[in-house]
C-alpha positions in Angstrom: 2.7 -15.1 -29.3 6.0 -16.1 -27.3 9.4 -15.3 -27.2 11.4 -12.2 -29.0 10.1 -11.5 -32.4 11.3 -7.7 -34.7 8.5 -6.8 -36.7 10.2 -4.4 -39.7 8.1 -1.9 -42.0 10.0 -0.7 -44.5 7.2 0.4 -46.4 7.1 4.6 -44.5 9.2 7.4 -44.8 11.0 5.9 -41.6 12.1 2.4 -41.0 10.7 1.2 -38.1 11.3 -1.5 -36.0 8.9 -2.9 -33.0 10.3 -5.3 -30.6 8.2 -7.7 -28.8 8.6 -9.8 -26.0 6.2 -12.5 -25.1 3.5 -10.6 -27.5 4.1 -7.0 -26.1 5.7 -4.5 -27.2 9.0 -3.4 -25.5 10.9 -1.3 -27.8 10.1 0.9 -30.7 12.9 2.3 -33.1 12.7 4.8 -36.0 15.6 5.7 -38.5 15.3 8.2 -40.5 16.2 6.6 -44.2 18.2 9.7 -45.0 20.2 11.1 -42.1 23.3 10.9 -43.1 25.4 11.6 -39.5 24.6 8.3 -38.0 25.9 7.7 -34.4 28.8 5.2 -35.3 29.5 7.1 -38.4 33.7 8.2 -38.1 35.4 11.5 -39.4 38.7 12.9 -39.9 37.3 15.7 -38.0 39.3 19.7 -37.7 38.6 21.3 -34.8 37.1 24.9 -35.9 37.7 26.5 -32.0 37.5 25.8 -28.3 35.2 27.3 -26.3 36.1 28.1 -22.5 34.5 25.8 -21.2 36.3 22.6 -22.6 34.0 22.2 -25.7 35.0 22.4 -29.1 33.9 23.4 -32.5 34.5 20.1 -34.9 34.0 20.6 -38.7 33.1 16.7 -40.3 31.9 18.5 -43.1 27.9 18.5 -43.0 26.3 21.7 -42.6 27.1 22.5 -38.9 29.8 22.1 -36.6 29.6 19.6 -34.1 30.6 19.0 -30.3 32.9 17.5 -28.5 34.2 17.4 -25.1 38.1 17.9 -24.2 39.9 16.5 -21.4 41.9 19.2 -18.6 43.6 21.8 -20.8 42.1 20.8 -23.9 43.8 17.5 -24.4 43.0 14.6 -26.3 44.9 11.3 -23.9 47.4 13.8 -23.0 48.1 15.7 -26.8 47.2 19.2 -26.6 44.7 20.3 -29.3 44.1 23.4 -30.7 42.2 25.3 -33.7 42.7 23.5 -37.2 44.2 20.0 -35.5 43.0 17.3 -37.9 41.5 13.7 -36.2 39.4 11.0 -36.7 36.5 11.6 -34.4 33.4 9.8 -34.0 29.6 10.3 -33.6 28.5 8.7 -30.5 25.4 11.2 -29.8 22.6 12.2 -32.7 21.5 16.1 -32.9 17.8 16.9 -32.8 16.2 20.0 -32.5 18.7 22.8 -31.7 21.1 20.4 -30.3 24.4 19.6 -32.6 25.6 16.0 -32.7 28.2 15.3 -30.5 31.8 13.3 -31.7 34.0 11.5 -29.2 38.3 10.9 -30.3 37.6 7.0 -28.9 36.2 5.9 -31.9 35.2 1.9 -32.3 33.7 -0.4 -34.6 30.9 -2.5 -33.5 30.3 -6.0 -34.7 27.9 -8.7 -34.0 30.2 -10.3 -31.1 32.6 -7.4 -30.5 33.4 -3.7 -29.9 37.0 -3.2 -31.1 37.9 0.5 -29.4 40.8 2.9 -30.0 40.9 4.4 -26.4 44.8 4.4 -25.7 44.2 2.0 -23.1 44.4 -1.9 -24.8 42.0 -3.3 -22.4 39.8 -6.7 -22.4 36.2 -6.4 -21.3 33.1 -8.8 -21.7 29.3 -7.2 -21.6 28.0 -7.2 -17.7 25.3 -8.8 -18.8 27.0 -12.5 -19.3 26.9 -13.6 -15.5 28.4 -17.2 -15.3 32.4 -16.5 -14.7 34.0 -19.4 -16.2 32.1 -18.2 -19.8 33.5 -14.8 -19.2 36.8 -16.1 -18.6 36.7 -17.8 -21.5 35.6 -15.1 -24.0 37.7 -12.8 -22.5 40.8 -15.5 -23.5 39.4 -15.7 -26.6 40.0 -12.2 -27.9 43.1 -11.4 -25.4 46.0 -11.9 -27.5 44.4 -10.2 -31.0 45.6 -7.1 -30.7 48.1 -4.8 -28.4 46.9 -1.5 -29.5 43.2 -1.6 -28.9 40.6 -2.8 -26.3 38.0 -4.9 -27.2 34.7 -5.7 -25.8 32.4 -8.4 -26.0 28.9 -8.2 -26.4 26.0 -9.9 -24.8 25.8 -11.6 -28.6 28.6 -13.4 -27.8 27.8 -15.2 -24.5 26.3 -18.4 -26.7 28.8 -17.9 -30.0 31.2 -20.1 -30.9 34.4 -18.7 -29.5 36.4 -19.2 -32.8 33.6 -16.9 -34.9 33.9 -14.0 -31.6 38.0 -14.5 -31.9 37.6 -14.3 -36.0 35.0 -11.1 -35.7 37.5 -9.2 -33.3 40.4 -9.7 -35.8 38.8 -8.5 -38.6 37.6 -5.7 -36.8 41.0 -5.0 -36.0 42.6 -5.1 -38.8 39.6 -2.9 -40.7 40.1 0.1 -37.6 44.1 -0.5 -38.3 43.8 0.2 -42.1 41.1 3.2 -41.6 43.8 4.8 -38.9 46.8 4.7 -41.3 44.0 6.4 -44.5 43.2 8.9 -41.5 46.7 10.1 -41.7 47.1 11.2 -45.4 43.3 12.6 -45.5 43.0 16.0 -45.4 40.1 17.1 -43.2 36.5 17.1 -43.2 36.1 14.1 -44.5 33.8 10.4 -43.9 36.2 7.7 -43.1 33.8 4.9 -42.4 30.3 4.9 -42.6 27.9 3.2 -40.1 25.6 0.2 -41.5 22.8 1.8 -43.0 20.3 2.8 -40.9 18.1 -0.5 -41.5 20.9 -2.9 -40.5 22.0 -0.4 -37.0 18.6 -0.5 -36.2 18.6 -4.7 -36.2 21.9 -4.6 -34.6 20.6 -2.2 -32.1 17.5 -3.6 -31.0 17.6 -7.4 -31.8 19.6 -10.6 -30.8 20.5 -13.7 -31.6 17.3 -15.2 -30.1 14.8 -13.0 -32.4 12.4 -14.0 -35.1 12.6 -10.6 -37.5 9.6 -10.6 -40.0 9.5 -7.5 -42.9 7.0 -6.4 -45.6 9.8 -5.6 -48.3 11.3 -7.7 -50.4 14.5 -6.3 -50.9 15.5 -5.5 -47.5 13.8 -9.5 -46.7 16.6 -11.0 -48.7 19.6 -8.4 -47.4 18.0 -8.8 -43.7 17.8 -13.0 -44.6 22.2 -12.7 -45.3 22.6 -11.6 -41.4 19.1 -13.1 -39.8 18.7 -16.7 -41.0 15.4 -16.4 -38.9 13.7 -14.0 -41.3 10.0 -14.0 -42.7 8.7 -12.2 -45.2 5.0 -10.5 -44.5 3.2 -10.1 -47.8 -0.1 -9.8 -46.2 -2.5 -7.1 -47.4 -3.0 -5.6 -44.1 -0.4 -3.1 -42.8 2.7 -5.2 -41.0 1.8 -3.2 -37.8 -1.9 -2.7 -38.3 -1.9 -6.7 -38.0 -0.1 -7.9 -35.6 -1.8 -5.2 -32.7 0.9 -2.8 -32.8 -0.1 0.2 -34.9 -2.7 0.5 -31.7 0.1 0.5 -29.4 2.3 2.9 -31.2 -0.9 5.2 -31.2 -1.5 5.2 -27.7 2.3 5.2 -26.9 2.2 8.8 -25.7 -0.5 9.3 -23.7 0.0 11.6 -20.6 -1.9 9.3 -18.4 -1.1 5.8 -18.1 -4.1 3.6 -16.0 -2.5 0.7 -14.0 -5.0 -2.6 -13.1 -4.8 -1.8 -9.2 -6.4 0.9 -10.1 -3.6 3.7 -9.7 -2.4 5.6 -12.7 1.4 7.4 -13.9 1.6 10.4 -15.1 4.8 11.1 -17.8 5.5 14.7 -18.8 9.0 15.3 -21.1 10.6 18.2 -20.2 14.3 19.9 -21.9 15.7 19.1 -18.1 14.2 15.8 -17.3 11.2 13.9 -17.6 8.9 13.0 -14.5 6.7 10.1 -13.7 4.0 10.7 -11.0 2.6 7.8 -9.5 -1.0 8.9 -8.4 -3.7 6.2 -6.5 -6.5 7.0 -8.8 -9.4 4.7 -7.6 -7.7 2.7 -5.4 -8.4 4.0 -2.0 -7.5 0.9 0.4 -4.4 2.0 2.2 -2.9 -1.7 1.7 -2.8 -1.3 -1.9 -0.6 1.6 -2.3 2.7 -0.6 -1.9 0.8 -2.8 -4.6 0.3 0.3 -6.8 4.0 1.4 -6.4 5.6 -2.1 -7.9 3.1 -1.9 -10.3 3.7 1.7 -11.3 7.5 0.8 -11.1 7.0 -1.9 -13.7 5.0 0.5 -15.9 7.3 3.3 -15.7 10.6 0.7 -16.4 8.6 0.0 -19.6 7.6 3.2 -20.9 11.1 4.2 -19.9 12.6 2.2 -22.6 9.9 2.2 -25.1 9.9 6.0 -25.3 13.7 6.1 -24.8 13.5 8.8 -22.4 17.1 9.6 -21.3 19.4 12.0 -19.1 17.5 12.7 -15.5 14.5 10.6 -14.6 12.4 11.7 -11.3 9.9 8.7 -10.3 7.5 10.4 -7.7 5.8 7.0 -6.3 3.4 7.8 -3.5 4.8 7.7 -0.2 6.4 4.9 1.7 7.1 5.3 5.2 8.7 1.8 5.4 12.4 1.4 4.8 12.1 -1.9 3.9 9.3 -1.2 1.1 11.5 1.6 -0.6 14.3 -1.1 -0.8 12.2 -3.7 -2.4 10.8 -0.9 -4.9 14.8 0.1 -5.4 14.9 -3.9 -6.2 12.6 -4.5 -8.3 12.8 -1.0 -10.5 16.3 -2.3 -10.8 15.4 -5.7 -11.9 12.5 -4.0 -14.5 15.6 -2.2 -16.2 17.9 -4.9 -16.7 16.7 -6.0 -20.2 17.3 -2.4 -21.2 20.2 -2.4 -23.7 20.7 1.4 -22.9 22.6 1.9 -19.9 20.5 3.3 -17.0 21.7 4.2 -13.7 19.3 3.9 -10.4 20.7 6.8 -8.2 18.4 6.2 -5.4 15.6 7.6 -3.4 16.1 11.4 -2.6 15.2 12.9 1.2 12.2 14.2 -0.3 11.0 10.7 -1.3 11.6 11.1 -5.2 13.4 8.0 -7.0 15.9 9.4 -8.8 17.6 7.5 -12.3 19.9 8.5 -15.5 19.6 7.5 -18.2 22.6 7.5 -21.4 21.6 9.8 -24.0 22.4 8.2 -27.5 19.4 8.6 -29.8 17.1 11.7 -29.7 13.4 10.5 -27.3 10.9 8.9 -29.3 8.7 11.6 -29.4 11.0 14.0 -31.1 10.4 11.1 -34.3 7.1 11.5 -34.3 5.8 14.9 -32.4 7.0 18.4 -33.9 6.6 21.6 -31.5 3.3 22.9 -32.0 3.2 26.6 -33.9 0.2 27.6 -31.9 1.2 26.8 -28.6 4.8 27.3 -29.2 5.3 24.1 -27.2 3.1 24.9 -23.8 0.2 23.0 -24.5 -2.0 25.2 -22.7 -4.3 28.2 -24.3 -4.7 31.8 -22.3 -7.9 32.3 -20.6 -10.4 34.4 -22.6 -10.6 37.0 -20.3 -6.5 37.7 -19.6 -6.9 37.6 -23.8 -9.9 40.2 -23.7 -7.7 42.6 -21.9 -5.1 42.4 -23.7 -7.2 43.4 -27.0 -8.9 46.5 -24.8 -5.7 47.4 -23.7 -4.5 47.9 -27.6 -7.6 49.4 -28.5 -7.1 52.2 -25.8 -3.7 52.4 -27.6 -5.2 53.4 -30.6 -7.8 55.6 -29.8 -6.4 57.4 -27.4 -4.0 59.0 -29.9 -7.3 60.7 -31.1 -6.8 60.1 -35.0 -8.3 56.6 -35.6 -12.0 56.1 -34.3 -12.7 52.8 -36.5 -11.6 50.0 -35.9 -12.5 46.1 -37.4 -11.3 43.7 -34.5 -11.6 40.2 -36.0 -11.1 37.4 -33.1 -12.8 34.4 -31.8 -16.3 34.4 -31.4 -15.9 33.9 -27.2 -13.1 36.4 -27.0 -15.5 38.8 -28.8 -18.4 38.0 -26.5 -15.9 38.3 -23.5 -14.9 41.3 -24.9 -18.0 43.1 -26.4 -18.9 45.1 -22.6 -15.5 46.6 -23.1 -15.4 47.4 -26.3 -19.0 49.2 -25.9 -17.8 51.4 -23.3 -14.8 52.5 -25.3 -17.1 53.3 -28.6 -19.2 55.9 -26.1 -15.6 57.3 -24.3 -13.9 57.6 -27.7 -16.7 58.5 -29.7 -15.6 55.6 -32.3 -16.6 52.8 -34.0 -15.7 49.1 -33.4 -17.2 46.6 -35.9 -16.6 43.1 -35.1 -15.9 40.0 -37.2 -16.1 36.8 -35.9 -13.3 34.2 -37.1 -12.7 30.8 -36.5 -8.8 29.7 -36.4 -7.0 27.2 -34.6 -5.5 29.4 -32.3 -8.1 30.3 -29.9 -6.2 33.6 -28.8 -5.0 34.9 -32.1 -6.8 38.6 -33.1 -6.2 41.1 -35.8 -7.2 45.0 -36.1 -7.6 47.1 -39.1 -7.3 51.1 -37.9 -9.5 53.7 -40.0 -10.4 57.1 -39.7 -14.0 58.4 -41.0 
């Protein structure tokens, strides 16, 4: 199936959205139907205290506090702040796991066709990604003269819209940041000044176009989707939306550690809290000549997974290594070329002296996996189990502890059948030094190193 086409379920706890482009996925978005501080969502925010090291404490009135970043001296443009100042304040970053959401004092509203921004600075800017000059120029004319307090951007959206509908869009927007400014001033503080589209309608805005094909299995959302999408379908197939059109399959195999290429070669991804790193490995490709082959490919790959998984913040590519200058530039090339379609900006730093590709990534929404994957409680997050030996020792080691006091000498160890048998030549040897008695009881759990003793005295 060709072109760009937004497959919506509405029908789990999560909206979900699956971009596809030419019949493969590219992007995957979840929303959580009831979080409530959305990234767009603005505050007349009070600033609770500032920490020493620029941050400060801002109270928009959900259950925590949330960040934000002053400038030198702990100004806002210039203004001094301090504990208790009162300001509209926006969310540009969503919290997830311990983090706290984090609000920025440039707040904008976001339309189809424009950004209308109130940065202090009354600029005119047109998305990077509209190329041809004289269309630039001419969006940028259209929009130029609407306002001489705020800057205002246009979006990729607009490159092919009628430059009467971007002009009309920017206005409105202005006018609608103008009257929420002038409420800001006689509301007292915390309080919600202007809520983001709800979260079905961000996600759309977020991950589609005017060149998508949207299809959704809810009828409601299909005729609110229909007002803003004129090319909208409904699905009432019996079949799960994803399930039948392939993608169910992909989402399930989204997160797999190890990703096979065709030449051959395979990537490696692991997600850690400082970066994530992609290994590029030769697997069973063992001709020499295909490595470079293996690199692009792997570039590709990790481009993709890069932006379906959003992974943000540092990204280390390890591809395998390149003595010649000029294949490390055309791998710089075409990585760069892979990551143009992202709508997230991503920056290639460049190749470090130890051979490592190096790439940020803006962090706006929590990774993909924090959706969908929750810490595990057995593991505690290391997704490894000790060996049963190293475990052994540590139950002799407690045993000891207790017998050697000299008033228990029975003792129930329950524990995994292997850790018993790895332990059971230990635990003889203490029954004969201590003169005690250690029964044993098998257990089954699903932690493999998890043991319990009961202490007696006969």
């Amino acid at each position: 199936m060709s072109g760009r086409r937004i497959y919506v379920d509405c029908l789990s706890p999560f909206y979900r959205a699956a971009l596809t482009e030419d019949g493969r996925l590219s992007e995957l978005i979840l929303e959580d139907k009831h979080n409530t501080v959305l990234p767009g969502n603005i505050y007349e925010g009070r600033i609770e205290r500032i920490m020493p090291s620029g941050f400060a404490f801002v109270d928009i009135g959900e259950k925590e506090p949330v960040f934000m970043q002053l400038g030198r001296d702990n100004t806002i443009r210039g203004m001094k702040v301090k504990g208790n100042t009162e300001l509209p304040v926006q969310v540009i970053k969503e919290g997830y796991d311990e983090k706290r959401a984090v609000v920025s004092a440039d707040i904008s509203r976001s339309g189809k066709y424009c950004v209308v921004i109130d940065d202090g600075k009354n600029s005119i800017g047109v998305s990077a990604k509209i190329t041809d000059d004289e269309k630039r120029e001419a969006l940028a004319q259209s929009v130029k003269d609407i306002s001489d307090k705020f800057s205002i951007v246009v979006r990729t959206a607009g490159r092919d819209a009628d430059k009467d509908a971007v002009s009309a869009e920017a206005k409105s927007l202005c006018d609608e940041m103008e009257e929420m400014l002038k409420r800001a001033e006689y509301t007292k503080a915390p309080a919600l000044l202007y809520r983001e589209d709800s979260p079905l309608f961000r996600l759309l805005r977020d991950i589609g176009g005017e060149d998508c094909t949207v299809l959704t299995n809810d009828e409601q959302d299909y005729k609110k989707i229909k007002e803003r999408y004129a090319d909208t379908e409904l699905y009432m197939g019996d079949i799960p939306l994803f399930m039948n059109f392939g993608i169910e399959k992909e989402v399930n195999e989204l997160f797999r550690r190890k990703i096979w290429l065709r030449s051959g070669g395979y990537i490696v991804i692991d997600e850690t809290e400082a970066m994530t790193v992609i290994d590029v490995n030769s697997g069973k490709a063992q001709n020499v000549d295909k490595l470079f082959k293996i690199n692009c490919e792997a570039a590709k790959e990790a481009a993709r997974q890069i932006r379906l998984r959003n992974l943000s913040g540092m990204i280390i590519i390890d591809f395998i290594n390149m003595k010649s200058g000029e294949e490390k530039e055309r791998l710089y090339f075409l990585l760069k070329d892979e990551l143009k379609n992202d709508r997230v900006r991503t920056h290639i730093v460049g190749m470090t002296e130890l051979g490592l590709m190096q790439l940020t990534r803006q962090k706006i929404r929590k990774p993909l996996s924090r959706y969908i994957y929750h810490t595990c409680p057995m593991c505690g997050g290391l997704g490894a189990i000790k060996e049963k030996e190293l475990v052994a020792d540590d139950i002799l080691a407690q045993l000891i502890n207790i017998l050697s006091t000299g008033y228990y000498n029975e003792i129930t160890l329950s524990a995994n059948p292997q850790i018993l048998e790895t332990a059971r030549p230990g635990l003889e040897a203490l029954e004969k030094k201590y003169n005690a008695k250690i029964r044993l009881k098998p257990i089954n759990t699903s932690r493999f190193d998890w043991y319990e003793t009961e202490k007696s005295r006969i």
